[in-house]
C-alpha positions as a printed Julia matrix, in Angstrom:
389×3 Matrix{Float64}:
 -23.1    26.61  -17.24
 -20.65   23.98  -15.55
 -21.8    20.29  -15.91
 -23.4    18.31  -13.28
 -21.21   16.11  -11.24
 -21.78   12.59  -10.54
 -23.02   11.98   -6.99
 -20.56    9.39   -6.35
 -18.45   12.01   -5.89
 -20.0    12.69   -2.71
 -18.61    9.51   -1.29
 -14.7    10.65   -2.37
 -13.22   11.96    0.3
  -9.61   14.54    0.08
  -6.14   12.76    0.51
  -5.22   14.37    3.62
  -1.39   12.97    3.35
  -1.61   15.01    0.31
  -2.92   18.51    1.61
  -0.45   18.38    4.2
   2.42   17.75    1.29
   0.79   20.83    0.1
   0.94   22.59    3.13
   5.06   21.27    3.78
   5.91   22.39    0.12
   4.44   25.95    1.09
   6.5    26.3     3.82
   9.46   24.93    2.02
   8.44   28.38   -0.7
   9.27   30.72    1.96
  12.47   28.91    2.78
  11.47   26.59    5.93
  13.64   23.65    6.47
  10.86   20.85    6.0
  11.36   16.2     6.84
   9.04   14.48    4.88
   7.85   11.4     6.75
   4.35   11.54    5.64
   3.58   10.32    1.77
   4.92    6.6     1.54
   7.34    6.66   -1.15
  10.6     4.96   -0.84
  14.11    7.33   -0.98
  15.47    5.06   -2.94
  15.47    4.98   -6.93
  15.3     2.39   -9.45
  19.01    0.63   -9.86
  20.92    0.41  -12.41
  19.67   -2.26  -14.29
  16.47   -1.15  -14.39
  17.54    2.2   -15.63
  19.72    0.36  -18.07
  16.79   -1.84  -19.38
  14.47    1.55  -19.79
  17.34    2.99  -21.95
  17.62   -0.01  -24.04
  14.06   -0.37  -24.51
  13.8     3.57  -26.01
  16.93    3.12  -28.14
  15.43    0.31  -29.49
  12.25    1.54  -30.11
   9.99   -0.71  -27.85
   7.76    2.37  -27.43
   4.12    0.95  -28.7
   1.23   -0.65  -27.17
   1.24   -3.84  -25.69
  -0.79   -6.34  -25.19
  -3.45   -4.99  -22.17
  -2.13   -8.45  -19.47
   1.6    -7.39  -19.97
   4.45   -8.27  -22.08
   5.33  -12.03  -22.08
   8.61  -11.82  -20.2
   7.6    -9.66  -17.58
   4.22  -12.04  -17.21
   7.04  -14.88  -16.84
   9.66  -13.24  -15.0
   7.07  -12.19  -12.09
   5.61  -16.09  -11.59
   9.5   -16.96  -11.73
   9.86  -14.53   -8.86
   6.78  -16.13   -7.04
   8.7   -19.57   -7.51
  12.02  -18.47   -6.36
  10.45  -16.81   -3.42
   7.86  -18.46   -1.96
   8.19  -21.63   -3.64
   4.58  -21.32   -5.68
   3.61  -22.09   -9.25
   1.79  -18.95  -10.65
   1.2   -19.79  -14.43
   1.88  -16.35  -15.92
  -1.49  -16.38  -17.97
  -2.85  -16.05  -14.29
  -0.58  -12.46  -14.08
  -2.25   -9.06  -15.72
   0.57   -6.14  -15.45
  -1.1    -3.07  -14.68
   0.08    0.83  -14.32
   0.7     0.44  -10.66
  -1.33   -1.49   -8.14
  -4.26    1.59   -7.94
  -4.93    0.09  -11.7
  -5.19   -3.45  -10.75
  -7.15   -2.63   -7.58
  -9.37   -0.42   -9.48
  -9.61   -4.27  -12.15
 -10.32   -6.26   -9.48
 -13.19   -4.11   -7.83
 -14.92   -3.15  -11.71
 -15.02   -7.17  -12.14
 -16.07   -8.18   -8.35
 -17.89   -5.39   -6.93
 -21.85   -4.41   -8.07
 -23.65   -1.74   -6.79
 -24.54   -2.12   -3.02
 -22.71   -4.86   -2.48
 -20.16   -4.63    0.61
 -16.51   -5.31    1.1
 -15.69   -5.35    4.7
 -11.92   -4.2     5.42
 -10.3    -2.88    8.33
 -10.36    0.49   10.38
  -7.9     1.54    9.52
  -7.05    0.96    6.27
  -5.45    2.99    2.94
  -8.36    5.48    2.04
  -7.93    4.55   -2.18
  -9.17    1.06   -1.44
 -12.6     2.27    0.43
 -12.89    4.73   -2.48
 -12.02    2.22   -5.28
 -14.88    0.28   -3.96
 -17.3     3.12   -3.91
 -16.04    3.8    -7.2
 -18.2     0.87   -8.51
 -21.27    2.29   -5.96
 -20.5    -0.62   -3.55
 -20.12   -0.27    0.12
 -16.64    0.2     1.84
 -18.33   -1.43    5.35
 -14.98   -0.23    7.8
 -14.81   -2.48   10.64
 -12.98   -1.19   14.08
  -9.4    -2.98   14.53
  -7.16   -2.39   17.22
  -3.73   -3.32   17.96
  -5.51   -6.95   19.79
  -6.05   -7.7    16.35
  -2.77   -5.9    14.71
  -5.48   -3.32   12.97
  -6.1    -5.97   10.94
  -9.36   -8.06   10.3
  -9.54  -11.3    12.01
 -11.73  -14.16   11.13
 -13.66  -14.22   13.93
 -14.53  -10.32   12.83
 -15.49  -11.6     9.34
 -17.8   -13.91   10.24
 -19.8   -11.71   12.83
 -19.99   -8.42   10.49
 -20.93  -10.7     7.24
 -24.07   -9.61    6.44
 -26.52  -10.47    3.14
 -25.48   -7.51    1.32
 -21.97   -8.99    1.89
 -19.62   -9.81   -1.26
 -16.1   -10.19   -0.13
 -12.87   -8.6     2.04
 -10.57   -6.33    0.75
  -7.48   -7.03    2.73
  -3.76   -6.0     3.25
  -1.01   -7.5     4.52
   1.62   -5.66    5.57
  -0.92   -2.84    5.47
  -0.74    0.68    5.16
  -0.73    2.91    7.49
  -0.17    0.31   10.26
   2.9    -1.83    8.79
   1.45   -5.1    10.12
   0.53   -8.11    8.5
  -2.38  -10.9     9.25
  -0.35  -13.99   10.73
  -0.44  -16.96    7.97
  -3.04  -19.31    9.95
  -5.47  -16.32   10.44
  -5.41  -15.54    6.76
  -6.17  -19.04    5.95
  -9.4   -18.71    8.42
 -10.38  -15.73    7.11
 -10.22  -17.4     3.32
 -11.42  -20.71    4.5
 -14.46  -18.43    5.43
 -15.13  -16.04    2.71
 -14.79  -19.07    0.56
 -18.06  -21.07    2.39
 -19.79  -17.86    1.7
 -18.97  -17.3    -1.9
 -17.44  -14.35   -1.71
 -14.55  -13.01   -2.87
 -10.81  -12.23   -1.23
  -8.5    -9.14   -2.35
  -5.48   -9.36   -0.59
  -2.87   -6.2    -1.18
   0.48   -7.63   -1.35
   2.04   -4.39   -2.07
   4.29   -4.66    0.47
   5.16   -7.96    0.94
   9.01   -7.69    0.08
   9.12   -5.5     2.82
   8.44   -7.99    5.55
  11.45   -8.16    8.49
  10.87  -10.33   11.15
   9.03  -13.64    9.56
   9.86  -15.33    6.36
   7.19  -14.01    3.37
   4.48  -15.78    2.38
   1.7   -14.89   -0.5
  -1.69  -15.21    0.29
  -1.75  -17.02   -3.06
  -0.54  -19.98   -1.58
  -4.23  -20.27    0.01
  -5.8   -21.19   -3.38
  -6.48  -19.98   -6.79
  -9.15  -18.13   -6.53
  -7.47  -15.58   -3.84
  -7.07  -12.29   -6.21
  -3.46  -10.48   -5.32
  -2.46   -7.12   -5.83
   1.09   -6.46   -6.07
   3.25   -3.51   -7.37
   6.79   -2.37   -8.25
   6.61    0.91   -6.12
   7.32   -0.14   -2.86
   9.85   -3.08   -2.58
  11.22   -2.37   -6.1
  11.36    1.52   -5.48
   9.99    2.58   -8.95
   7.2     4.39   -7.77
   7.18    7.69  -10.76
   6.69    4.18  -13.06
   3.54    3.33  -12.14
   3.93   -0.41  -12.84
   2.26   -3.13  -10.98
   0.48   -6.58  -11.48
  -2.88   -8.49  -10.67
  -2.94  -11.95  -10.0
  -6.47  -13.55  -10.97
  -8.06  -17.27  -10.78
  -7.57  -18.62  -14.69
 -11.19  -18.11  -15.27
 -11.07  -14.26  -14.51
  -8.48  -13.64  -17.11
 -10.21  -13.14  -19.9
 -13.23  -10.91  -18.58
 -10.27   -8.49  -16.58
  -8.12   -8.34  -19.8
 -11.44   -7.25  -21.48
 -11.63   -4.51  -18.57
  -8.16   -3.19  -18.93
  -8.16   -2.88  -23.1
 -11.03   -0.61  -22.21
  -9.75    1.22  -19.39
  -6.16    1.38  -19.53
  -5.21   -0.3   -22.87
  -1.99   -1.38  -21.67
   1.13   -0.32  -18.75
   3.49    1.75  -19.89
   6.0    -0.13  -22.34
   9.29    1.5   -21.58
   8.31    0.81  -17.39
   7.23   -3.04  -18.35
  10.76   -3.79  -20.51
  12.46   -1.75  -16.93
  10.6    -3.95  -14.8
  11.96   -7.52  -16.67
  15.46   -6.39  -15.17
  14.01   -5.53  -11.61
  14.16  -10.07  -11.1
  17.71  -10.06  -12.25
  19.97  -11.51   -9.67
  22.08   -7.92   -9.27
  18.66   -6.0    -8.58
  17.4    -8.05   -6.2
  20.93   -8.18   -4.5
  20.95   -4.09   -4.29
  16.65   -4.49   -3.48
  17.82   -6.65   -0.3
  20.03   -4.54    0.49
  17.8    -1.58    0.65
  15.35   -3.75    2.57
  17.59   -4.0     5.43
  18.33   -0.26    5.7
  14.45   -0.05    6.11
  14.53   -2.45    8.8
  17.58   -0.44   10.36
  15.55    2.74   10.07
  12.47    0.75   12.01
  14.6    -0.75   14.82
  15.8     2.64   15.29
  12.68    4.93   14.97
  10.03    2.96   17.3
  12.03    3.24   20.55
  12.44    6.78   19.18
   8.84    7.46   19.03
   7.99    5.84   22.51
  10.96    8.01   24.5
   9.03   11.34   22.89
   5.77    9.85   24.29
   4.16    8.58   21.65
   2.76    4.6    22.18
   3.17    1.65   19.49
   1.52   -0.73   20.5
   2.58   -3.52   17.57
   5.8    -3.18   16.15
   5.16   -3.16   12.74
   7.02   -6.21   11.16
   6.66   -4.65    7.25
   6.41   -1.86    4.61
   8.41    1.65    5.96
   5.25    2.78    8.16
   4.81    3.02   11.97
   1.16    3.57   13.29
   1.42    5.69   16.4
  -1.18    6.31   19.28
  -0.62    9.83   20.05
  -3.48   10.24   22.58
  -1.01   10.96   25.83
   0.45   14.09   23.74
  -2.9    15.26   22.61
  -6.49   14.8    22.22
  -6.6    16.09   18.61
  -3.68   14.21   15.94
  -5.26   16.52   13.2
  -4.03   19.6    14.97
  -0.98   17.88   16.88
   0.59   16.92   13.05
  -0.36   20.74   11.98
   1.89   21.88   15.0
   4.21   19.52   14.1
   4.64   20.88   10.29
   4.46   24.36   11.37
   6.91   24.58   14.58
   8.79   21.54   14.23
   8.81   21.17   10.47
   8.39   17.6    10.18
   5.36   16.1     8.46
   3.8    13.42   10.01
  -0.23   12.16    9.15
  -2.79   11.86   11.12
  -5.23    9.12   11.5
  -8.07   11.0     9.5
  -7.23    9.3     6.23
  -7.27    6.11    6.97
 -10.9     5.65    8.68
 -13.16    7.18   12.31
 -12.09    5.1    14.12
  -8.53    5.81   15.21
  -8.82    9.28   13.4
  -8.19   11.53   16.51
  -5.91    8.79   18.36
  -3.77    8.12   16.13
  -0.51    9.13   13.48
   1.46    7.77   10.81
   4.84    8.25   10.03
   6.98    6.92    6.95
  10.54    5.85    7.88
  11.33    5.81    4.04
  13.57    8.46    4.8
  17.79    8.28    5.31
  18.62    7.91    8.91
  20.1    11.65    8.89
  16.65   12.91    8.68
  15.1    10.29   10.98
  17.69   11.49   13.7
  17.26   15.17   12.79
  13.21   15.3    12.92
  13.73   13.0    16.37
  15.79   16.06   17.36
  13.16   18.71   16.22
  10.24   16.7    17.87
  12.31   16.73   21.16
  12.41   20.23   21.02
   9.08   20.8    20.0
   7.62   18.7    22.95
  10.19   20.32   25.28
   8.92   24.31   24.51
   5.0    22.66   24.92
   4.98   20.97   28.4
């Protein structure tokens, strides 16, 4: 007799990116020639100091748990990189290392979020953080954004969709799937508000390193009690490490430490002795490097995308992601990224993951990819577009 399933189950929905990866690594069986510009991982690797400081840390045995917040000199080398970089004093007792930012997200929503309560965040938005949320049988209340707004909340939004049963925002900035961030003075509305409601602010800062056309800023430099999620996938490239952090007000500490010796125990040791190196001066050289190929890759692929007919309506000034409106090729971007994989053989994703309301209208596609493989599924989409008008 099989078990009964829980029936918050019912409000998990399939990763779509993923059962089209599924679909693209089918193809790829039977020998099709297959870009990958759907799943948002970086093409680049960890450097070599990183590697270096993973191989020093297993020849030296550093192999056994830690403590559940993070090593001590990862703890301090992160709120040195929050001081070198946007000029803030994070204590590192306020800094929990977690295995990747899906851990600290799923921290900050078992400590903030009770059942019913809602978390308003954008449409769209990255499908884990809705789910996280329902997780913990709150409510993931999606609110329509548009390109007027960058798909992003505004604070005028917050305000008018706050309800009673409202608890706090979820946020993102530069989000995923969109690439766009909330402009600094917005963000402080939008805190400045939750804040005179008592509620609480999640901001993913995931891809934050990845911003190209402003200088960076950290939404904790809005006040200690904003709760930050960062990682070392993205800008740091060490996504198979699944590393990240959680930055909490000093009163939080002790309650989300008691959460993660329960539900984690600790991040992986050998990744958390890696990541100490990823702050060193030569990493962050070859990490700024990499960060301007992406930009390269951006400034090339957007015009790209609007001569094959698609519309962009913002630019997207961060993370490797544009967010394309594909409604003047087809009515359906569900079946338009299906013909796509299967006659073009480039994997784009459509809206459907990231929430209704640009699920038809919309696609996503990941520029973390070399330029040779930008140019060449460019090439293939010409073709493909060509044979179908």
């Amino acid at each position: 007799m099989n078990p009964i399933l829980a029936s918050r189950l019912a409000n998990i929905a399939p990763f779509h990116v993923m059962e089209l990866a599924k679909m693209a690594t089918e193809l790829e069986r039977q020998g099709r020639s297959i870009i990958h510009m759907g799943i948002g991982e970086p093409d680049f690797t960890a450097p070599p100091p990183v590697i270096e400081a993973a191989t020093r840390a297993m020849a030296d045995g550093k192999l056994q748990y830690t403590s559940a917040v993070g090593i001590p000199s990862l703890r301090q080398a992160i709120s040195a990189h929050y001081e070198r970089v946007y000029g803030l004093d994070i204590a590192p007792s306020r800094i929990i290392v977690t295995a990747g930012a899906s851990a600290a997200l799923l921290l900050a929503c078992a400590a903030l979020v009770e059942r019913d309560a809602e978390v308003l965040m954008p449409d769209p938005s990255y499908p884990c953080n809705r789910h996280f949320v329902a997780a913990f049988e709150g409510v993931a209340k999606l609110i329509p954004s548009g390109p007027e707004d960058r798909f992003q909340l505004s604070d005028a939004t917050v305000c008018d969709q706050w309800s009673p049963a409202t608890r706090g925002v979820l946020l993102a900035s530069p989000s995923n799937p969109t690439g766009t961030s909330i402009p600094h003075d917005e963000l402080a509305k939008i805190v400045a508000s939750v804040r005179e409601r008592k509620g609480f602010t999640i901001v993913d800062e995931i891809y934050q390193g990845l911003t190209y056309d402003e200088a960076p800023f950290s939404a904790l430099s809005l006040g200690e009690d904003v709760i930050v999620i960062n990682s070392f996938s993205k800008y740091f490239n060490m996504t198979g490490w699944r590393l990240g952090w959680l930055v909490v007000p000093e009163r939080m500490v002790p309650q989300v430490e008691k959460l993660a010796q329960n539900l984690f125990i600790c991040a992986s040791s050998i990744a958390q002795h890696a990541g100490v190196a990823c702050f060193l001066p030569e990493s962050i050289a070859i990490y700024e490097q990499r960060k301007a190929e992406f930009k390269r890759r951006r400034d090339y692929i957007v015009p790209a995308l609007r001569e094959l007919g698609f519309k962009v309506p913002v630019t997207p000034d961060g993370a490797f992601y544009v967010y394309a409106d594909c409604s003047s090729l087809s009515d359906d971007a569900d079946r338009l990224t299906i013909e796509m994989l299967n006659k073009a053989g480039v994997v784009l994703v459509p809206g459907l993951d990231f929430g209704p309301y640009t699920a038809r209208q919309y696609i996503r596609l990941s520029y973390a990819t070399s330029m040779d493989n930008l140019r060449e599924a460019v090439g293939r989409l010409t073709s493909f577009f060509a044979q179908r008008s």
